[in-house]
TORKOL-4160 file (C-alpha; in steps of 0.2 Angstrom, whole numbers, padded with zeros to 4 digits, m for minus):
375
<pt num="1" X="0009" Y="0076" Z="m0057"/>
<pt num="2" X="m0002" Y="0076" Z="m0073"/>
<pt num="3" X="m0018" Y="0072" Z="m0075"/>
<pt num="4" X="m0016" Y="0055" Z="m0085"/>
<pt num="5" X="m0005" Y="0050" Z="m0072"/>
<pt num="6" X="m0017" Y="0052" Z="m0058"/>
<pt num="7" X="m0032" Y="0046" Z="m0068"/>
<pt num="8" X="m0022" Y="0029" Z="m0073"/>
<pt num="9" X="m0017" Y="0027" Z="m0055"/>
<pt num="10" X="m0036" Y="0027" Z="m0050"/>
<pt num="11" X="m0040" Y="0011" Z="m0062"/>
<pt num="12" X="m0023" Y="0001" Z="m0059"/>
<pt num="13" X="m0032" Y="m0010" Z="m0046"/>
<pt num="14" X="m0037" Y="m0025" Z="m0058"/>
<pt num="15" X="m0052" Y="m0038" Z="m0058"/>
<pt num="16" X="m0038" Y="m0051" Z="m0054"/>
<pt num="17" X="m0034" Y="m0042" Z="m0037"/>
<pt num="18" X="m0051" Y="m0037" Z="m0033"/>
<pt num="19" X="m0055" Y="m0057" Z="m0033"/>
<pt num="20" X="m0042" Y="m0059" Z="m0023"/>
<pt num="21" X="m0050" Y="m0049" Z="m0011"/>
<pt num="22" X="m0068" Y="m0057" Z="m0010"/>
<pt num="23" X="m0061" Y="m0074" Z="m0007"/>
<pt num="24" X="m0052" Y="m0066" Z="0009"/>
<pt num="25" X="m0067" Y="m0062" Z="0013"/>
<pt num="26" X="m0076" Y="m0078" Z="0011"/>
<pt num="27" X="m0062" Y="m0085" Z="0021"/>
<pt num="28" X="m0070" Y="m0074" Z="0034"/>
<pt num="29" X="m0083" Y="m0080" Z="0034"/>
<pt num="30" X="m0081" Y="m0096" Z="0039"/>
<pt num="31" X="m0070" Y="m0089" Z="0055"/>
<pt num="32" X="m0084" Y="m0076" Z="0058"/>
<pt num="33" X="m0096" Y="m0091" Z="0056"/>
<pt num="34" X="m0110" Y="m0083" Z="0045"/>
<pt num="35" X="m0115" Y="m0085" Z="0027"/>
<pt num="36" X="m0117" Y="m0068" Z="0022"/>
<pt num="37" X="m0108" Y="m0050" Z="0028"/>
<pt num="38" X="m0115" Y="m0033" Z="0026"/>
<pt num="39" X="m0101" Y="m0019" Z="0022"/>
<pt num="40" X="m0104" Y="m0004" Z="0026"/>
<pt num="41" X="m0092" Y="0007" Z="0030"/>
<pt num="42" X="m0084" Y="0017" Z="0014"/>
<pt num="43" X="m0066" Y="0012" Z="0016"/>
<pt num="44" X="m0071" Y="m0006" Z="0014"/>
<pt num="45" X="m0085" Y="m0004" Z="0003"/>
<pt num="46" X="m0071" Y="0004" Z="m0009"/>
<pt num="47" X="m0056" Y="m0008" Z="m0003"/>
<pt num="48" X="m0067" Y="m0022" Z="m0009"/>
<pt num="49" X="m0077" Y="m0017" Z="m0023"/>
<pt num="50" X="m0068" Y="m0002" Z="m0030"/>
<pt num="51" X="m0085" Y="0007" Z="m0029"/>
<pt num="52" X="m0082" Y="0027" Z="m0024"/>
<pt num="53" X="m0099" Y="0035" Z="m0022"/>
<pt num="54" X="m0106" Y="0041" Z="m0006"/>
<pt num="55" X="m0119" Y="0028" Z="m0005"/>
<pt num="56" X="m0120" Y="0011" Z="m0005"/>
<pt num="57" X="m0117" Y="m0006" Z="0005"/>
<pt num="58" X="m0109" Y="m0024" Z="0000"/>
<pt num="59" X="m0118" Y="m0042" Z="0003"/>
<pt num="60" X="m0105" Y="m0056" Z="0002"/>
<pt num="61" X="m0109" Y="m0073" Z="0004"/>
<pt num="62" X="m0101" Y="m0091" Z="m0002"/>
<pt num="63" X="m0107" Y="m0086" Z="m0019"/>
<pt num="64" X="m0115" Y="m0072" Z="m0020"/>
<pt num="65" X="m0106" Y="m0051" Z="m0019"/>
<pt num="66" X="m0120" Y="m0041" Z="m0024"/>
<pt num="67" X="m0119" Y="m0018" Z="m0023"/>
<pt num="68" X="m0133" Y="m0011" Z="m0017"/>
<pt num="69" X="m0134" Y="0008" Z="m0020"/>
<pt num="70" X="m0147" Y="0020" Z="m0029"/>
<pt num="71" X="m0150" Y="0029" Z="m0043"/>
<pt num="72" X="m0137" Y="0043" Z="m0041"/>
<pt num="73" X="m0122" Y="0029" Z="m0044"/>
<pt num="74" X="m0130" Y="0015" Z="m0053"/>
<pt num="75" X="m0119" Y="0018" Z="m0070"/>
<pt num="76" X="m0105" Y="0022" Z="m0058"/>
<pt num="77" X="m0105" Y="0008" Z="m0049"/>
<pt num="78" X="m0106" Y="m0004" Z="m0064"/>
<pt num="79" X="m0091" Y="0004" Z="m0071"/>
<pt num="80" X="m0079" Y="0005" Z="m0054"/>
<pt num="81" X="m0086" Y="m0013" Z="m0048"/>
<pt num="82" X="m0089" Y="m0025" Z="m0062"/>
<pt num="83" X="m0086" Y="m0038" Z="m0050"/>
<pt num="84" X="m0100" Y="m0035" Z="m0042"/>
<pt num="85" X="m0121" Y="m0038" Z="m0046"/>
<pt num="86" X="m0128" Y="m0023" Z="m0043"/>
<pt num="87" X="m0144" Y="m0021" Z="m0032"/>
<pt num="88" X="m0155" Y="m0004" Z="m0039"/>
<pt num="89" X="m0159" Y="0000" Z="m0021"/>
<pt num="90" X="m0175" Y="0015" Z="m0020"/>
<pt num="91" X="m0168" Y="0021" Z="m0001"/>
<pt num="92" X="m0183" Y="0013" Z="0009"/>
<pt num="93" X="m0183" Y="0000" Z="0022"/>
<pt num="94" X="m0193" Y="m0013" Z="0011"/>
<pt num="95" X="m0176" Y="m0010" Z="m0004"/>
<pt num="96" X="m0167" Y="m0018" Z="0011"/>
<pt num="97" X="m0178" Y="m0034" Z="0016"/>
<pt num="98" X="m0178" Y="m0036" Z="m0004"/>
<pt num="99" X="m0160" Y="m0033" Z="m0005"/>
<pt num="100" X="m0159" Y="m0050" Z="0008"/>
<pt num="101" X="m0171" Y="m0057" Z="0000"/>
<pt num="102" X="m0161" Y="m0056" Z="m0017"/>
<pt num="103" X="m0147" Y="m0065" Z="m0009"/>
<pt num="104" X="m0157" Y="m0078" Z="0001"/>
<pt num="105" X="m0150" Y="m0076" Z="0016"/>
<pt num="106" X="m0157" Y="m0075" Z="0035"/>
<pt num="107" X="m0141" Y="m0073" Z="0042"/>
<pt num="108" X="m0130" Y="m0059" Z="0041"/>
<pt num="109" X="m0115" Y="m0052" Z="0050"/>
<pt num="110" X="m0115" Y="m0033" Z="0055"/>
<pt num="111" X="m0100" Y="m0020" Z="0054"/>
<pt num="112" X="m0103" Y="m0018" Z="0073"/>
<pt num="113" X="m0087" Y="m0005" Z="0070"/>
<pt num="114" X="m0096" Y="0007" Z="0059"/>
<pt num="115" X="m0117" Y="0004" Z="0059"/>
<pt num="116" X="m0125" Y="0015" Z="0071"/>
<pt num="117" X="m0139" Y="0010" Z="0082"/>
<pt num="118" X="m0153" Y="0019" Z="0072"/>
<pt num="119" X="m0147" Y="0008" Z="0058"/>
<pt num="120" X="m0145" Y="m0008" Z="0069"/>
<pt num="121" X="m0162" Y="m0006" Z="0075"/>
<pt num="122" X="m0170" Y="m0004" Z="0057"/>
<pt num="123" X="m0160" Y="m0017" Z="0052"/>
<pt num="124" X="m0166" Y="m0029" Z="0065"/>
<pt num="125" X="m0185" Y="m0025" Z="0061"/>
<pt num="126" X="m0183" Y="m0036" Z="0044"/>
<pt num="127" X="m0191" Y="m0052" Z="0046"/>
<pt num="128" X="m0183" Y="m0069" Z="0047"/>
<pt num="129" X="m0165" Y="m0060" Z="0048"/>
<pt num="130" X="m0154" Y="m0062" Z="0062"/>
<pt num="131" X="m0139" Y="m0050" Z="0065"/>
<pt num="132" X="m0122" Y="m0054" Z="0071"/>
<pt num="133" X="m0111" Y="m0039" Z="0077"/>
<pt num="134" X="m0091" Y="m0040" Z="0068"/>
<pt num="135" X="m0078" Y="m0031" Z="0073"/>
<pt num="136" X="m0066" Y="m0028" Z="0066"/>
<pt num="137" X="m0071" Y="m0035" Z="0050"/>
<pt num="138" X="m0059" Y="m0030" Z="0034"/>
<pt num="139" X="m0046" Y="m0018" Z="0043"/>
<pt num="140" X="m0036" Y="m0035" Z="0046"/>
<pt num="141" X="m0036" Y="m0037" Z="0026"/>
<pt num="142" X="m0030" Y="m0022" Z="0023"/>
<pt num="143" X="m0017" Y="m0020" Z="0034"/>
<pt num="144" X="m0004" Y="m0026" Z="0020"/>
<pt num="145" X="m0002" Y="m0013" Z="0005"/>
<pt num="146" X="m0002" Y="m0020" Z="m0014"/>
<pt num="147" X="0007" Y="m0015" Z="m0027"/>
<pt num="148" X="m0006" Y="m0002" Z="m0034"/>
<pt num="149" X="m0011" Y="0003" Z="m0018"/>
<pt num="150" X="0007" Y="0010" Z="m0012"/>
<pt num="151" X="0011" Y="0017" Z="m0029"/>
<pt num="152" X="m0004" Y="0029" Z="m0024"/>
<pt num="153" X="0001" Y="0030" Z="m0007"/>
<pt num="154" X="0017" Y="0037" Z="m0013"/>
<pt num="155" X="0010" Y="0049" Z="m0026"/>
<pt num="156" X="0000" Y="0058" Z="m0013"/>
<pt num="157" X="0019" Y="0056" Z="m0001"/>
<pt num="158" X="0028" Y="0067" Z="m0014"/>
<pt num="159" X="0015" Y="0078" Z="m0017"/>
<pt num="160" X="0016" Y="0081" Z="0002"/>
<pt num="161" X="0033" Y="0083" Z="0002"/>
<pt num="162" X="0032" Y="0094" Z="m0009"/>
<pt num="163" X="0020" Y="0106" Z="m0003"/>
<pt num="164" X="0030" Y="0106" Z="0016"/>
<pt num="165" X="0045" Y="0110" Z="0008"/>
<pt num="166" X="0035" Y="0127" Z="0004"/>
<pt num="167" X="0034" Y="0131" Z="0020"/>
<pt num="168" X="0048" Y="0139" Z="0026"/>
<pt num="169" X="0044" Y="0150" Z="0011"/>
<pt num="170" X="0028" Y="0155" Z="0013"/>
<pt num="171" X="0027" Y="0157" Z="0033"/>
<pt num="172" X="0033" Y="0176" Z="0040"/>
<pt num="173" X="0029" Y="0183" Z="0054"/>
<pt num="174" X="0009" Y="0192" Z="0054"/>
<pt num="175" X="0004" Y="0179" Z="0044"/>
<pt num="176" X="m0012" Y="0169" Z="0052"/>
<pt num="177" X="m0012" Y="0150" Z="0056"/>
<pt num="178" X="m0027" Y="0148" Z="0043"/>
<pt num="179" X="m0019" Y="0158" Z="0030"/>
<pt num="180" X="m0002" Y="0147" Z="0029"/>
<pt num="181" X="m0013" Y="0131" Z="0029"/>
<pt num="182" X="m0024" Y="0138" Z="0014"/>
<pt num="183" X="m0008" Y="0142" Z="0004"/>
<pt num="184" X="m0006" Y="0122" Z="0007"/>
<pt num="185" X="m0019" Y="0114" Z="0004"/>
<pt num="186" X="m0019" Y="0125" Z="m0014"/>
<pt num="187" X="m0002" Y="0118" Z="m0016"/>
<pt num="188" X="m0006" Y="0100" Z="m0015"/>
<pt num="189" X="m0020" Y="0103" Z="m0025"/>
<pt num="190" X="m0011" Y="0111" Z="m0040"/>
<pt num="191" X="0002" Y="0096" Z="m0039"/>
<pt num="192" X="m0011" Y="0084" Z="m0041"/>
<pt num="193" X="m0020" Y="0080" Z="m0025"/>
<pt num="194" X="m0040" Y="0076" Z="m0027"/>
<pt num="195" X="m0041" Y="0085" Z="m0009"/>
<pt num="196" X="m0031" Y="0086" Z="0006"/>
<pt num="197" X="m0030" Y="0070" Z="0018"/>
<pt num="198" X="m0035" Y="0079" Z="0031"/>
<pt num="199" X="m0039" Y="0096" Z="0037"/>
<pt num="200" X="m0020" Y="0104" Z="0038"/>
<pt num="201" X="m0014" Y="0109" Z="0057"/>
<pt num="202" X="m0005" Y="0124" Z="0060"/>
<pt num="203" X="0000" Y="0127" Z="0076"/>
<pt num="204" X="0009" Y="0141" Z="0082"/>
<pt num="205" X="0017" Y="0148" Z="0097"/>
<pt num="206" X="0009" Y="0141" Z="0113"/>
<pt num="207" X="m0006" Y="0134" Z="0102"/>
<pt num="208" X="0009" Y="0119" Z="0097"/>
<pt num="209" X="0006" Y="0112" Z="0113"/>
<pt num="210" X="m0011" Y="0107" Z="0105"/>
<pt num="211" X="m0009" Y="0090" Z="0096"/>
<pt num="212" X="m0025" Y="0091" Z="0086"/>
<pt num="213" X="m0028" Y="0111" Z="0085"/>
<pt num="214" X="m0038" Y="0119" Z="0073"/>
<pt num="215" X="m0028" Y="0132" Z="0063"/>
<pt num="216" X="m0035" Y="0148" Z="0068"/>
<pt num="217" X="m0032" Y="0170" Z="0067"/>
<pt num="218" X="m0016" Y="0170" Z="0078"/>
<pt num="219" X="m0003" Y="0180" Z="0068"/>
<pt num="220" X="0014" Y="0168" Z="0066"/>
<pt num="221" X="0026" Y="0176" Z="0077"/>
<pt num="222" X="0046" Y="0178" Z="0077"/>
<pt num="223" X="0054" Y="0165" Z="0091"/>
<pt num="224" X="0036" Y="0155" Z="0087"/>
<pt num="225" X="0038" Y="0133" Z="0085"/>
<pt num="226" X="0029" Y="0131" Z="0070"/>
<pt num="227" X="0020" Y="0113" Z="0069"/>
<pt num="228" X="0011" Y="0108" Z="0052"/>
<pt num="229" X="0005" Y="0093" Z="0050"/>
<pt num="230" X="m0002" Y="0089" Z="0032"/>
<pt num="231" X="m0004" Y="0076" Z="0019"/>
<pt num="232" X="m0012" Y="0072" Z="0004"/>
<pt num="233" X="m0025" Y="0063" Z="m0008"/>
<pt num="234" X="m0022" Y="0051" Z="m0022"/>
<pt num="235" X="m0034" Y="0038" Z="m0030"/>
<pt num="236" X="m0044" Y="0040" Z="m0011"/>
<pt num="237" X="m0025" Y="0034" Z="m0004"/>
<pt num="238" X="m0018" Y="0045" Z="0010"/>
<pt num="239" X="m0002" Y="0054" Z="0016"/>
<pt num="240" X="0002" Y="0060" Z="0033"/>
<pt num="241" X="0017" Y="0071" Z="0037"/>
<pt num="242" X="0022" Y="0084" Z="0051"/>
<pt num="243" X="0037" Y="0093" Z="0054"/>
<pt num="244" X="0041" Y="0105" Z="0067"/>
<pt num="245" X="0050" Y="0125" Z="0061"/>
<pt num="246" X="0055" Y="0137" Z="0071"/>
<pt num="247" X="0052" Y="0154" Z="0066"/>
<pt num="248" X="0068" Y="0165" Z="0070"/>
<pt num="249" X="0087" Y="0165" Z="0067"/>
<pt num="250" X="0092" Y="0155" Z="0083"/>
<pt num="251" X="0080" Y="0143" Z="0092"/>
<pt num="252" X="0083" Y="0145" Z="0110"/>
<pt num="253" X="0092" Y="0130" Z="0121"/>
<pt num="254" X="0073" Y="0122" Z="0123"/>
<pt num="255" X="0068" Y="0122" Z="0107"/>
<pt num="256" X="0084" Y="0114" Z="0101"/>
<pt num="257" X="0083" Y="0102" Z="0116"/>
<pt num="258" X="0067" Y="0096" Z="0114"/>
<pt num="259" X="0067" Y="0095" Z="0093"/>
<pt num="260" X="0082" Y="0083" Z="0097"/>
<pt num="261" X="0074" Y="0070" Z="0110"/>
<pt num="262" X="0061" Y="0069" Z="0097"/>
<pt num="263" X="0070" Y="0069" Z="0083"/>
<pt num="264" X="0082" Y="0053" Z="0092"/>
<pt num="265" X="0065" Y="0046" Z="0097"/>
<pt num="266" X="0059" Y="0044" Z="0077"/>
<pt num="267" X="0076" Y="0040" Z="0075"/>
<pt num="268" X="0075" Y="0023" Z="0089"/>
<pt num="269" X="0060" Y="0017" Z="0081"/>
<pt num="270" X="0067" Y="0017" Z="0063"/>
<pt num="271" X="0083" Y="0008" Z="0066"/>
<pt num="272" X="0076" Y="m0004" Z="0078"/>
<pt num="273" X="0055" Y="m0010" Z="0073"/>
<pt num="274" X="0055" Y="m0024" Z="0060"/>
<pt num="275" X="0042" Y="m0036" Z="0057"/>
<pt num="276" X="0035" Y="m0046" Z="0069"/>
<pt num="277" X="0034" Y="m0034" Z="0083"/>
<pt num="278" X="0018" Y="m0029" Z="0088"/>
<pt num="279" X="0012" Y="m0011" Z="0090"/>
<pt num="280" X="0015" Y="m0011" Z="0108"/>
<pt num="281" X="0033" Y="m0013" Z="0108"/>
<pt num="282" X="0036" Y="m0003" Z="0091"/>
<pt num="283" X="0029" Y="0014" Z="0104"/>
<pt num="284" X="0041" Y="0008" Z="0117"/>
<pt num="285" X="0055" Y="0010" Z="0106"/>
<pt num="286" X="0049" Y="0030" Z="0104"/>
<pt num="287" X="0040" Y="0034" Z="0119"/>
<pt num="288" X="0056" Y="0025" Z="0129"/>
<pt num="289" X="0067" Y="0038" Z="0120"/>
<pt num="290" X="0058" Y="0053" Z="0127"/>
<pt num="291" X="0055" Y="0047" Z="0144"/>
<pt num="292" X="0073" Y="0043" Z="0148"/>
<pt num="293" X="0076" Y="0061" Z="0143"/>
<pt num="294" X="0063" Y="0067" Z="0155"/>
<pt num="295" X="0048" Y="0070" Z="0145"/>
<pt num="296" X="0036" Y="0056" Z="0147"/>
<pt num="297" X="0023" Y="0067" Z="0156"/>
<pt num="298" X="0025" Y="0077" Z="0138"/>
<pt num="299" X="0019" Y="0063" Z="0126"/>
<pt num="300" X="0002" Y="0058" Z="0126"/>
<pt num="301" X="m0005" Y="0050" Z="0111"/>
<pt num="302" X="0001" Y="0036" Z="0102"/>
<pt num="303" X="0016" Y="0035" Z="0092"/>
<pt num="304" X="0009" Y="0032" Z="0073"/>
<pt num="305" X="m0003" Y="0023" Z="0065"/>
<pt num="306" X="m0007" Y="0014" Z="0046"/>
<pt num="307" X="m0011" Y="0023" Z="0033"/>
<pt num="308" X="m0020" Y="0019" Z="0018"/>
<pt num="309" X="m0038" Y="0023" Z="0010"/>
<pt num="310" X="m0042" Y="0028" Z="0030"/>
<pt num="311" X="m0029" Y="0042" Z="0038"/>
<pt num="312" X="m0027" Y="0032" Z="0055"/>
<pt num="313" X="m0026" Y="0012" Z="0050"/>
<pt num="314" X="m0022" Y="m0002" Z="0059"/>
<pt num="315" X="m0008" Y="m0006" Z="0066"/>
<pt num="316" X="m0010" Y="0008" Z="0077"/>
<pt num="317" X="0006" Y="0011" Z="0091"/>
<pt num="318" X="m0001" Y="0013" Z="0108"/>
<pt num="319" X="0005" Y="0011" Z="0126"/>
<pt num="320" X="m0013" Y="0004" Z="0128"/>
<pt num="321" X="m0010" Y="m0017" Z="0130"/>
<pt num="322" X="m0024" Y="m0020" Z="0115"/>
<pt num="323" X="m0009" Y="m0014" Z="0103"/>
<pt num="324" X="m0003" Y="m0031" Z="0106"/>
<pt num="325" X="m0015" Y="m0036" Z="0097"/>
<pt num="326" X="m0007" Y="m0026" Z="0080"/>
<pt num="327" X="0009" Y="m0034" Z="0074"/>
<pt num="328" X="0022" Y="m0026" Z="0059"/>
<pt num="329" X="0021" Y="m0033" Z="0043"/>
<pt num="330" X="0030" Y="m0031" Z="0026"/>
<pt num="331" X="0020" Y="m0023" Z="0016"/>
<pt num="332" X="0012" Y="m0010" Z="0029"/>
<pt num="333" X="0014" Y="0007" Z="0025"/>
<pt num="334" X="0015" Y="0017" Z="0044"/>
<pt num="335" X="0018" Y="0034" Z="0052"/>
<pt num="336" X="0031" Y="0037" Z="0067"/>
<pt num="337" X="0026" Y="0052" Z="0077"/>
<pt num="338" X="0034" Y="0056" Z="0091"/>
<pt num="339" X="0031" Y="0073" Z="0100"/>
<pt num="340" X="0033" Y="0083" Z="0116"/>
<pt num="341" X="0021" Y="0097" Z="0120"/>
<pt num="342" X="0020" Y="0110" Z="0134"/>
<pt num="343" X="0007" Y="0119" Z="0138"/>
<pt num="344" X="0011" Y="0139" Z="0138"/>
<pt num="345" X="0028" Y="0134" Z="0127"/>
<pt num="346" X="0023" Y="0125" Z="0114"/>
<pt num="347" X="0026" Y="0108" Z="0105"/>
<pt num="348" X="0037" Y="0097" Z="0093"/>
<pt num="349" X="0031" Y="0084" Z="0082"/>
<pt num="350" X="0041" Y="0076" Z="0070"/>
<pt num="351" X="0029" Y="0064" Z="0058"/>
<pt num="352" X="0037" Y="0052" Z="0044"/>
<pt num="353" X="0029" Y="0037" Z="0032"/>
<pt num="354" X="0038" Y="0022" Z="0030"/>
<pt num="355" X="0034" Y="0005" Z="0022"/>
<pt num="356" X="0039" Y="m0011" Z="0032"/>
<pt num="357" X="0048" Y="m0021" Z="0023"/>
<pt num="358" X="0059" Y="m0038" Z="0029"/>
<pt num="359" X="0075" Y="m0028" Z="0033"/>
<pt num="360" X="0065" Y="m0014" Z="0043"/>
<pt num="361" X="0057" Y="0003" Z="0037"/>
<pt num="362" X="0060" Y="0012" Z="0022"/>
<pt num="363" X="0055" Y="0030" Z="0021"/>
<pt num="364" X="0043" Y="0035" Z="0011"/>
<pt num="365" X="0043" Y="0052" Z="0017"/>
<pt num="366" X="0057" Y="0064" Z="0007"/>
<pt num="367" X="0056" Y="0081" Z="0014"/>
<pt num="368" X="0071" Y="0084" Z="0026"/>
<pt num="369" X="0069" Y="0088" Z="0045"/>
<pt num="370" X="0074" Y="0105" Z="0043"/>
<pt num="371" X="0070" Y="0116" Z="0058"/>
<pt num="372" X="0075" Y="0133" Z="0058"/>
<pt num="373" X="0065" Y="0148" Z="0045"/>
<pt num="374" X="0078" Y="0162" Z="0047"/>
<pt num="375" X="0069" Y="0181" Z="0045"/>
């Protein structure tokens, strides 16, 4: 993708929508039942404002949304967020009694989700101000992609594709793990990424069974499963992808097996979630998949999650009864991603993106399932 694309797609959330966004937010606050909110956390902060630097917080009130950052990002952030009053903040505890006192308030909600407790305690040293702990506070909000948002989540979706579909070029045996994960990352990079979404996985061999491993020195090895899971960044909007190789001419009646339960477990969840559901029930239609085929002892974690400025986003599919609480939408953007893993064996985890829409989900992930890297 070229340059101008990418740099046109960073700017093409308007005033009008960012607007949109602070009166949500005020809504909130009248359910939250507080004047003022303090934001935080950088995905919000950037959600709402469409500030990018590293440092910085929100204040919102009635009629008030004021960006306190310091001197580093003060031409930056009156160019990224002209809705906002910018605060000149010096970095010292009395820049945030004056940065309350600016907005005249003595009540103020807290991202209880992302504020740690050294920062809560300083916090609550400033006179006259009480503290009231949120969670979650604008995760609801952006559960529902807009328009600009997905058209960046699906630059940095075809970027992905692109760069997996590179793999079953560039792995061969006596390659390491880290090796074919750097060639990657420098793919998505040369096709436009900002940076990877995420560190790349590589797993290989019995190091599959891992769900999270680190790509390491092991050497890919003929009759290895292969697991990468990658994506990539566009205008700070995330990708997520894994597909499963085997490295050989003929996968083995196990690997064949197995790639099948949890390639018809994806498959369930695609035909069969729609909006309205929540998160609970869209696992049960994977995870029942691979226990009827006798692999329930095999998958652990949940089976996808939102994506958006954040890699893992609500809703986020879980056995765990507080998915309940997450229901599908039109307009989310999700991963399904089934896997079984075996420890000594290896693993299989096939990981796809879809938008929700009113009919069910449409993939946004392009690169085919394919399995087998002949030598």
């Amino acid at each position: 993708m070229l340059e101008e694309e990418i740099d046109a797609m960073n700017k093409s959330t308007n005033v009008e929508e960012r607007e949109a966004r602070l009166t949500a937010v005020r809504r909130c606050l009248l359910t939250w039942n507080i004047p003022a909110i303090l934001i935080t956390s950088p995905a919000n902060r950037r959600w709402l404002s469409g500030f990018t630097g590293s440092a910085g917080s929100l204040l919102v009130t009635a009629d008030q949304a004021l960006l306190a950052t310091d001197f580093r990002y003060w031409e930056q952030a009156q160019a990224e967020a002209p809705t906002f009053t910018l605060f000149r903040h010096n970095r010292t505890d009395d820049a945030n009694k004056q940065y309350l006192a600016a907005a005249g308030v003595t009540a103020v909600g807290l991202e209880a989700n992302h504020t740690t407790l050294s920062e809560a305690e300083n916090l609550r040293k400033i006179p006259h101000v009480t503290w009231k702990p949120i969670a979650p506070t604008l995760e609801p909000l952006r559960r529902v992609k807009s328009a600009s948002e997905l058209a960046k989540i699906r630059a940095a979706a075809a970027i992905t594709d692109q760069a997996m579909a590179l793999v079953p070029q560039l792995a061969r045996p006596g390659m390491t793990e880290r090796a074919l994960a750097w060639e990657l990352d420098k793919a998505m990079h040369e096709a436009g990424a900002e940076c990877p979404a995420f560190d790349t996985l590589v797993a290989s061999g019995p190091n599959a069974a891992l769900p999270h491993h680190h790509p390491g020195e092991r050497p890919l090895q003929s009759g290895d499963s292969l697991i990468v899971d990658m994506g990539a960044q566009v205008g700070g909007y995330k990708s997520d992808m894994t597909r499963t190789f085997f490295l050989g001419t003929e996968p083995d009646d196990t690997f064949r097996q197995i790639f099948d339960v949890v390639e018809a477990a994806q498959t369930a969840v695609r035909r069969f979630a729609k909006p309205g559901q929540n998160a609970r029930e869209v696992d049960s239609l994977g995870r029942d998949v691979i226990r009827q085929a006798g692999y329930g002892d095999f998958f652990g974690h949940g089976l996808g999650h939102g994506v958006g400025l954040d890699i893992h986003e609500e809703p986020l599919f879980s056995f765990n009864p507080t998915a309940q609480g997450h229901q599908l939408a039109s307009g989310m953007v999700v991963t399904v991603e089934p896997g079984i893993y075996r420890p000594g064996w290896g693993g299989i985890r096939l990981e796809d993106l879809f938008l929700v829409t009113e009919q069910g989900l449409e993939a946004i992930s392009q690169c085919p399932h394919t399995a087998v890297i002949p030598l």
